[in-house]
C-alpha positions as CSV (number, residue, x, y, z in Angstrom):
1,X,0.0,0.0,0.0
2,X,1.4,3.0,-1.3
3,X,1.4,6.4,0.8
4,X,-1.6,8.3,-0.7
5,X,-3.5,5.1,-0.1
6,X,-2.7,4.7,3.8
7,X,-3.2,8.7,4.1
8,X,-6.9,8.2,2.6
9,X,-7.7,5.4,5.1
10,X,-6.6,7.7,8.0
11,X,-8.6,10.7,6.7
12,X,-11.8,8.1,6.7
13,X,-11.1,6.8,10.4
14,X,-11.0,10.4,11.8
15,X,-14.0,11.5,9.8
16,X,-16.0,8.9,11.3
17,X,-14.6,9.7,14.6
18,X,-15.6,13.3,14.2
19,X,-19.2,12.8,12.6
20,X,-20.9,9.5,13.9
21,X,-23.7,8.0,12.7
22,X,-27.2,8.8,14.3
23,X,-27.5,5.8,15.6
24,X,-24.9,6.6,17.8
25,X,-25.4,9.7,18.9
26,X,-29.0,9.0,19.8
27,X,-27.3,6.0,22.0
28,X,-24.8,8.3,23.6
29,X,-27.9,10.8,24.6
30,X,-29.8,8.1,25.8
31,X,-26.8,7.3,28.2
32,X,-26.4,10.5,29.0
33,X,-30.2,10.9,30.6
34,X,-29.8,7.8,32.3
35,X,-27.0,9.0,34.4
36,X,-28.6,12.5,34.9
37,X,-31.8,10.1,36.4
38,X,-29.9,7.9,38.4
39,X,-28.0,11.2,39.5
40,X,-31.4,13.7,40.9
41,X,-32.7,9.9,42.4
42,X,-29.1,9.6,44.5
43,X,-29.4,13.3,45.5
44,X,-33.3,12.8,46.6
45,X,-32.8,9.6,48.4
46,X,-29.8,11.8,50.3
47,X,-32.8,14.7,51.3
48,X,-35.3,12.1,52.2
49,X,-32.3,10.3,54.6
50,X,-31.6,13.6,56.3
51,X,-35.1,14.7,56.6
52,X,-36.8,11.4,58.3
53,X,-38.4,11.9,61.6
54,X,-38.6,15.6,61.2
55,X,-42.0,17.6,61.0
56,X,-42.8,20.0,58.0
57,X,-42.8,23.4,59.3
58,X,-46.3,24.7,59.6
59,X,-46.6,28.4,58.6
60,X,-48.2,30.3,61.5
61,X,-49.2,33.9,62.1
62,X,-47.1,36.4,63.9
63,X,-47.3,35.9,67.3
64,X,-47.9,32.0,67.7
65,X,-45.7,29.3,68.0
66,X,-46.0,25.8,68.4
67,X,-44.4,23.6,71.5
68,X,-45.1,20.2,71.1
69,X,-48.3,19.6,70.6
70,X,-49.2,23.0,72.4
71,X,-49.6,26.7,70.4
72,X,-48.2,29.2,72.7
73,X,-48.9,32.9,71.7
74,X,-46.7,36.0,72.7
75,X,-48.7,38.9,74.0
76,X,-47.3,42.8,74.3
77,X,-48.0,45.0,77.5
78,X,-47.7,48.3,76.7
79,X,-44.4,48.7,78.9
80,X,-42.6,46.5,76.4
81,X,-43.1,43.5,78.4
82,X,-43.2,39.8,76.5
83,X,-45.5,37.6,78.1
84,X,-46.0,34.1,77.0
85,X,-49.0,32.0,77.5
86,X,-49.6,28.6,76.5
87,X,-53.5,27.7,75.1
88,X,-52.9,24.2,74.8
89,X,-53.8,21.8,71.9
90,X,-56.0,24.0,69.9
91,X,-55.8,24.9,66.3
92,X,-53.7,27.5,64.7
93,X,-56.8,29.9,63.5
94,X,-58.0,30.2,67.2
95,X,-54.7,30.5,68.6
96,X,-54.2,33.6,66.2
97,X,-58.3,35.0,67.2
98,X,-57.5,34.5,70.9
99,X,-54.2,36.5,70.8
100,X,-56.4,39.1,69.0
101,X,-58.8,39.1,71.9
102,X,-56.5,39.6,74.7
103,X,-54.1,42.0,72.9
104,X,-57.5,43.9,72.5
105,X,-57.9,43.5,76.6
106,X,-54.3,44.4,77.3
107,X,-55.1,47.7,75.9
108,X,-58.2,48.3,77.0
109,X,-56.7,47.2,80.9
110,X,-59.3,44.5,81.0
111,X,-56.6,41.4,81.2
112,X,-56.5,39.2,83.6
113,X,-53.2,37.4,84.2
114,X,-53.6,33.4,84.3
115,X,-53.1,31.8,87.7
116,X,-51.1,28.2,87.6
117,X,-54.1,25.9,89.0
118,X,-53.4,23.9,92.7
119,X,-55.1,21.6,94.4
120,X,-58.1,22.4,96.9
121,X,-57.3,23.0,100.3
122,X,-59.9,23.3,103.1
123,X,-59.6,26.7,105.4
124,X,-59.3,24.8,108.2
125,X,-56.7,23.0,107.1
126,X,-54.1,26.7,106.5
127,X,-55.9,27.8,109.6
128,X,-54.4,25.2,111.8
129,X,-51.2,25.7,110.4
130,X,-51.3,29.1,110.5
131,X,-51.9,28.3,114.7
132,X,-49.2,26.1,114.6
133,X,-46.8,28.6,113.1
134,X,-47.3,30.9,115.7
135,X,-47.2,28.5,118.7
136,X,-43.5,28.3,117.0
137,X,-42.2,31.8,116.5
138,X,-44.5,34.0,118.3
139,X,-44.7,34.3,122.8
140,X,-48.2,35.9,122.4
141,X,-49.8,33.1,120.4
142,X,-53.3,32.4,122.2
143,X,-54.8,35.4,120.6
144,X,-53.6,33.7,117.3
145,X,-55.2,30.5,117.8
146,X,-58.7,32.4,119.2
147,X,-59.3,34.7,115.9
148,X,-58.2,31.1,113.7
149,X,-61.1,29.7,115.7
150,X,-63.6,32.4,114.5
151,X,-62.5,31.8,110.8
152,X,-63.1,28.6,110.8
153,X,-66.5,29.1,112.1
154,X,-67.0,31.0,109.2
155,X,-65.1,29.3,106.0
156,X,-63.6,25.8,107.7
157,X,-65.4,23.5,105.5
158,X,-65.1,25.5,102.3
159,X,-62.1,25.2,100.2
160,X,-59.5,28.2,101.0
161,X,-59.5,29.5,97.5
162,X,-63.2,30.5,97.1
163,X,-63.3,32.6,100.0
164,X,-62.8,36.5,98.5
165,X,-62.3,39.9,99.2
166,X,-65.9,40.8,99.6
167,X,-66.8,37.7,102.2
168,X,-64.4,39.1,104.0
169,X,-64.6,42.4,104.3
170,X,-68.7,41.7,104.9
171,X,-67.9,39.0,108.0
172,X,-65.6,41.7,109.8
173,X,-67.9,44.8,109.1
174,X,-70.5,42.3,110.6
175,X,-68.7,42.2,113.9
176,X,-68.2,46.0,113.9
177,X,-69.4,48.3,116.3
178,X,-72.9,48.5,116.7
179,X,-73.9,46.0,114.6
180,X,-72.5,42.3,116.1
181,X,-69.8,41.3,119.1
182,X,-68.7,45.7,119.0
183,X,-65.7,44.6,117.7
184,X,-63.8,48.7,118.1
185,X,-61.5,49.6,114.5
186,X,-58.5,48.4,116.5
187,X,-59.9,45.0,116.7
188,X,-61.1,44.8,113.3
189,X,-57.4,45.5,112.3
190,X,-56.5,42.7,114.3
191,X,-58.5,40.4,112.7
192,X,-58.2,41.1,109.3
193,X,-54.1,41.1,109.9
194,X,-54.6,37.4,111.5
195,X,-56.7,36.2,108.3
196,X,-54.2,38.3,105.8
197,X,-50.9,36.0,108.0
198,X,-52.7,32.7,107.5
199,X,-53.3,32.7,103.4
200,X,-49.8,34.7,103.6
201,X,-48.3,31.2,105.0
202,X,-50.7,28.8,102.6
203,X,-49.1,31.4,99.8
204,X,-45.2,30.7,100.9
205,X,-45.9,26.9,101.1
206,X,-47.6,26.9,97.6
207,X,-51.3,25.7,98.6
208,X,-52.7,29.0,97.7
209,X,-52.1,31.7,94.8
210,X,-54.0,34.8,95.9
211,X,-54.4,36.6,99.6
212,X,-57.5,38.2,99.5
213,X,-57.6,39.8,102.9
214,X,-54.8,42.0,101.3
215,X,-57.3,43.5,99.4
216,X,-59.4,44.0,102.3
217,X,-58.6,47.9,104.0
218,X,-57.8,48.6,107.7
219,X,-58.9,51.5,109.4
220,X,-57.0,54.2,110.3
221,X,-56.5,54.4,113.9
222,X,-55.5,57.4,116.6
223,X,-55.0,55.3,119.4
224,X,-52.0,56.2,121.0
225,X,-51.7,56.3,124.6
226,X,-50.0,58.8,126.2
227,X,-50.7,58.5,129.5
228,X,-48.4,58.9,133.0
229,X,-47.9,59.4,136.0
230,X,-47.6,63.0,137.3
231,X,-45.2,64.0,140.1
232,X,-48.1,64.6,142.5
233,X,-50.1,61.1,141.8
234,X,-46.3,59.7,142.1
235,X,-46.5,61.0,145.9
236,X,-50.1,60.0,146.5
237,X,-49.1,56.6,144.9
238,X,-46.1,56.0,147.1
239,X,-48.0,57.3,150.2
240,X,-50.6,54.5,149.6
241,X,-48.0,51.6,148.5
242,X,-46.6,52.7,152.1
243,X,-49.7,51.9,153.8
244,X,-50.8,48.9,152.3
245,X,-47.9,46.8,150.6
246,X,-44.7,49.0,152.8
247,X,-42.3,46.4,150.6
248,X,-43.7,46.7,147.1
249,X,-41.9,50.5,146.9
250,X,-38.7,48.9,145.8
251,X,-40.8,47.6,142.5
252,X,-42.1,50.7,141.7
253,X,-38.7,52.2,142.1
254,X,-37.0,49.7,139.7
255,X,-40.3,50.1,137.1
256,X,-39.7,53.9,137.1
257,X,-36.4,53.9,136.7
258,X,-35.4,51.3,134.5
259,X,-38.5,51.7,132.2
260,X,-38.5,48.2,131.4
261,X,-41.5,45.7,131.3
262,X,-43.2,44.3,133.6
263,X,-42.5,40.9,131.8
264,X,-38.8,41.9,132.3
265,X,-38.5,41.5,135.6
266,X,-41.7,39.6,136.9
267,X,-41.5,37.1,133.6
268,X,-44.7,35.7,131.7
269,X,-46.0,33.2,133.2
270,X,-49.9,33.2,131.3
271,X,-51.2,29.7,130.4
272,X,-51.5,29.7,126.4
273,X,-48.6,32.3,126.1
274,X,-44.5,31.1,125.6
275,X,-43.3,30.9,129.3
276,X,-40.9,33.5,130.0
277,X,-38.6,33.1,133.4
278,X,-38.3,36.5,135.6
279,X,-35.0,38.2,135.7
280,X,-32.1,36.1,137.3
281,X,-29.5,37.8,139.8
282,X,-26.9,36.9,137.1
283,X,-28.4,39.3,134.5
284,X,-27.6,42.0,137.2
285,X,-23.6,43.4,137.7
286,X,-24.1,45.4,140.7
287,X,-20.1,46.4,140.8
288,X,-20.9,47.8,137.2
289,X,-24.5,49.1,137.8
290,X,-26.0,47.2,134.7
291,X,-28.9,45.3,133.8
292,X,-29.1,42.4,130.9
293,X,-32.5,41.8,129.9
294,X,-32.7,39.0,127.9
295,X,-35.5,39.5,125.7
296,X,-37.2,42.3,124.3
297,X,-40.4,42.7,122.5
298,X,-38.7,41.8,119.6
299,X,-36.9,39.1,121.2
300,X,-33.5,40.5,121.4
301,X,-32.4,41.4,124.7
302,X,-30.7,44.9,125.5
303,X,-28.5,46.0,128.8
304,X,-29.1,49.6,130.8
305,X,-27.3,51.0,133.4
306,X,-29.0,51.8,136.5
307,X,-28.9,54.7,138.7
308,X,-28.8,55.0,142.3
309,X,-32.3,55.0,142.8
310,X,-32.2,51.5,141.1
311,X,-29.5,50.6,142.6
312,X,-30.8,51.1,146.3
313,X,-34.0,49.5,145.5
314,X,-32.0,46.6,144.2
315,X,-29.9,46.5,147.5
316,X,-32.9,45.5,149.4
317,X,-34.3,43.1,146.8
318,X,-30.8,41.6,147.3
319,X,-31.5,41.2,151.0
320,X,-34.1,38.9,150.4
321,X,-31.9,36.4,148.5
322,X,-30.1,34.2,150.7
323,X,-27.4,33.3,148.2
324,X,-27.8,36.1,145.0
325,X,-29.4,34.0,143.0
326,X,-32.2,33.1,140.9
327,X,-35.2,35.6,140.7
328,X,-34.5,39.0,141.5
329,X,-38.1,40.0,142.6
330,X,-39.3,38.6,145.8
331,X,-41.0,38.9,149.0
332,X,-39.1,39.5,152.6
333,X,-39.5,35.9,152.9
334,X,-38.0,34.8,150.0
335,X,-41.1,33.7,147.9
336,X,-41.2,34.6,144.6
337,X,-43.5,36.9,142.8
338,X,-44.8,36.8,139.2
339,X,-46.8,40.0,139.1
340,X,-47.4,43.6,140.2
341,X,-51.0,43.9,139.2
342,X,-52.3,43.3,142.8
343,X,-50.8,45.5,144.4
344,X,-50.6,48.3,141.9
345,X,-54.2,48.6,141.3
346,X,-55.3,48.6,145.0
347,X,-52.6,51.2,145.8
348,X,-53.9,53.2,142.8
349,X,-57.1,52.9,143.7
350,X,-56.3,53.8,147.5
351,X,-54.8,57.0,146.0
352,X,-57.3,58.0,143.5
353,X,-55.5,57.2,140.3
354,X,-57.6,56.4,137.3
355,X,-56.7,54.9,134.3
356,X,-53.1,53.9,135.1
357,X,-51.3,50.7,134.4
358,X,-48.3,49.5,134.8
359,X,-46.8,49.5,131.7
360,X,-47.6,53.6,132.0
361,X,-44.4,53.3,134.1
362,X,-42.6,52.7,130.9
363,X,-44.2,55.8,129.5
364,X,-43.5,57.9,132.6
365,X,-39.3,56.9,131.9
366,X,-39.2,57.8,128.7
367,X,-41.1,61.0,128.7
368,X,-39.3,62.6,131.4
369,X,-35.8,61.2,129.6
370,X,-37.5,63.4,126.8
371,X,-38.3,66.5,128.4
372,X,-34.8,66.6,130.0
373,X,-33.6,67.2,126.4
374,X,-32.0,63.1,126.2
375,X,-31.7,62.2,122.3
376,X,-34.2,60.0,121.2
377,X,-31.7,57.4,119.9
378,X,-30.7,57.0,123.1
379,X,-34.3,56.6,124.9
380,X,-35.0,54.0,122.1
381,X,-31.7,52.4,123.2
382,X,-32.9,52.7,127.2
383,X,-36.3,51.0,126.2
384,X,-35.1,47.9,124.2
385,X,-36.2,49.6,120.6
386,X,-34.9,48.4,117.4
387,X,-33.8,52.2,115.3
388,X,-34.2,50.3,112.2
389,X,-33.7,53.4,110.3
390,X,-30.3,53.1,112.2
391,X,-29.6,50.2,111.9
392,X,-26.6,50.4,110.2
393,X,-25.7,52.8,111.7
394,X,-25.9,51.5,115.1
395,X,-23.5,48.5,113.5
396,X,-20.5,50.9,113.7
397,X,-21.7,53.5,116.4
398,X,-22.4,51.2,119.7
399,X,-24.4,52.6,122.3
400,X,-22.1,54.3,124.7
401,X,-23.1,53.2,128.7
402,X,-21.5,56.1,129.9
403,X,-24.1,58.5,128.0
404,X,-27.0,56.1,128.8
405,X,-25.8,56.5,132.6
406,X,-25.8,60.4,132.1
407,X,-29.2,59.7,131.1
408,X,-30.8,57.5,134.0
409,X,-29.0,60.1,136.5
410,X,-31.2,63.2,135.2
411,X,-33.9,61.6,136.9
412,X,-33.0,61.2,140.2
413,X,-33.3,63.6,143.0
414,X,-33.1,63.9,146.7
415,X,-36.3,65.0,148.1
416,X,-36.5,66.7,151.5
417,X,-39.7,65.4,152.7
418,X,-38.4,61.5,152.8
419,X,-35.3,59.7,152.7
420,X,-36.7,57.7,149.3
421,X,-35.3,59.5,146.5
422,X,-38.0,60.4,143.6
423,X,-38.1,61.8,140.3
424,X,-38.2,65.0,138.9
425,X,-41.0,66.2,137.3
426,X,-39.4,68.4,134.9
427,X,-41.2,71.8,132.9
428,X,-43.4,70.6,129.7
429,X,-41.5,71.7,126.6
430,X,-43.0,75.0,124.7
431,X,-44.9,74.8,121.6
432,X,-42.4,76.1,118.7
């Protein structure tokens, strides 16, 4: 085979190369789609994989979302406040018509915030633990368990929840004078702040939601006694202490002077009340001249220093002990004593005293400390107060017993009609 020959040949082979015959092309095509199928069914297989066990996405409105099986809706307060509220399993159109509805109270200040529901409790059932709170924390209890009594009189069968504002409000108005037991304002208060304590507790312990005694008003009281005992009923009251109890002066002595309680120093010794013991002889330093009382009102004890008035009067208690100790109050024989109230009232009735009690005594000390120009801070810390307004204050700046001592002194001087020394009844301060 020549040249030109073999050069034709290869010019035939690349032509058919270049232009193949439509039978092949339409194979090649037909290859072609088959891959591109088998390609998109590879790729959807792939989605299917990565999309099994999820949900479709459900389009919503604005404002509702889906938790579970719930649709929760966001509402806007007009502070800027987001508040969520679950509606349960209902569908999406009346999810999106009740979020219309309350937006619509929101602004009109007719919403009601949902409470979380709890399970029924009786009255008498937060009643009696109310009782038994206070038979834990508080002295004065009795009074506690009495008004719980009334209550459940009233509302112990019925469940604690349903009793409202207005029941409430209409049972103590009931009671108020004239109309039933002439309850005065001060003992409505009482009440009312009794009832408001008890759902208070069922609140903290998560029985209850709402306190509806808070919504029930107290009465705005002028009750403050301010009665004392002048310098001339002092001396017609020691006159008639000296003719019928001659050894009970030494008590009033220590009441006036010391201004404490009479539960100080006598102790509290009433049957449905916290037993408080009397003052020991070891609460007392006699080289020191100060007192430690124990307790307060508020339950934390407080010191004073005594004068000499005090002092003497303690001097003959002292006598009457055998060994110094154990209750400071006594008789000459050594008995102990757990009250003044005997003898005080006879004696003030002997000397025509009205409306005095003892715990006026504690008036008496702290207004004459007052009108001989003591500091207040320094009454309050005489009398056992708590200056929470000072109170951190008092932290740093401790009571100084020296000042307290110049204190007790301004009331003491010698009178020249007896050898007992008195008090001063000092000039009432001028209106300003």
């Amino acid at each position: 085979m020549n040249d030109s020959t073999h050069e034709a040949v290869s010019l035939k082979h690349a032509l058919r190369d270049a232009f193949p015959s439509d039978a092949a092309l339409d194979q090649a095509l037909a290859n072609a789609q088959q891959l591109k199928k088998r390609h998109l069914q590879e790729r959807q297989a792939a989605r299917e994989q990565r999309n099994a066990g999820r949900v479709a996405r459900e389009k919503l409105e604005r404002g509702v979302r889906r938790r579970g099986n719930a649709l929760v809706i966001y509402l806007t307060h007009p502070d800027g406040r987001i508040e969520r509220r679950s509606l349960g399993n209902v569908t999406p159109t009346f999810a999106k018509k009740q979020r219309i509805v309350f937006q619509r109270q929101i602004a009109e200040g007719r919403y009601l915030k949902p409470v979380p529901r709890t399970e029924l409790v009786l009255f008498k059932t937060i009643a009696d633990k109310a009782v038994e709170h206070s038979q834990r924390h508080k002295r004065c209890w009795d009074a506690d368990k009495q008004r719980a009594g009334v209550f459940t009189a009233w509302w112990g069968s019925r469940p604690a929840e349903s009793v409202t504002a207005d029941e409430i409000e209409k049972k103590l108005t009931e009671n108020l004078a004239p109309n039933g037991f002439c309850w005065s304002k001060t003992t409505f208060n009482e009440y009312r702040n009794c009832l408001s304590h008890i759902f208070t507790l069922s609140i903290d312990r998560g029985e209850l939601v709402r306190n509806p005694a808070s919504k029930v008003q107290c009465y705005t009281l002028e009750n403050a006694r301010t009665r004392e005992l002048s310098r001339d009923e002092e001396t017609r009251l020691r006159l008639a202490i000296r003719e019928l109890y001659p050894t009970k002066e030494v008590e009033l002595d220590l009441l006036l002077h010391t201004g404490a309680r009479c539960s100080n120093w006598y102790g509290a010794h009433k049957q449905n009340r916290a037993h408080m013991e009397p003052l020991q002889w070891s609460a007392i330093n006699m080289d020191w001249k100060v007192v430690m009382f124990p307790r307060s009102k508020s339950g934390v004890g407080y010191q004073i220093p005594l004068n000499q008035v005090a002092m003497d009067a303690l001097n003959k208690l002292l006598e009457r002990s055998s060994d110094g100790k154990g209750p400071v109050i006594r008789k000459p024989s050594g008995l102990e004593l757990q009250s003044c109230r005997k003898w005080f009232e006879k004696s003030c009735e002997k000397a025509g005293i009205v409306d005095l009690h003892p715990h006026d005594l504690r008036h008496t000390f702290a207004t004459r400390l007052r009108r001989n120009k003591v500091p207040l801070e320094d009454i309050a810390a005489l009398l056992g107060h708590d200056l929470k307004k000072h109170s951190m204050t008092a932290r740093y700046a401790h009571v100084d017993l020296d000042i307290l001592r110049q204190a007790v002194d301004t009331l003491v001087v010698t009178s020249t009609k007896t050898d007992t020394p008195t008090v001063v009844e000092f000039p009432k301060a001028k209106a300003v």
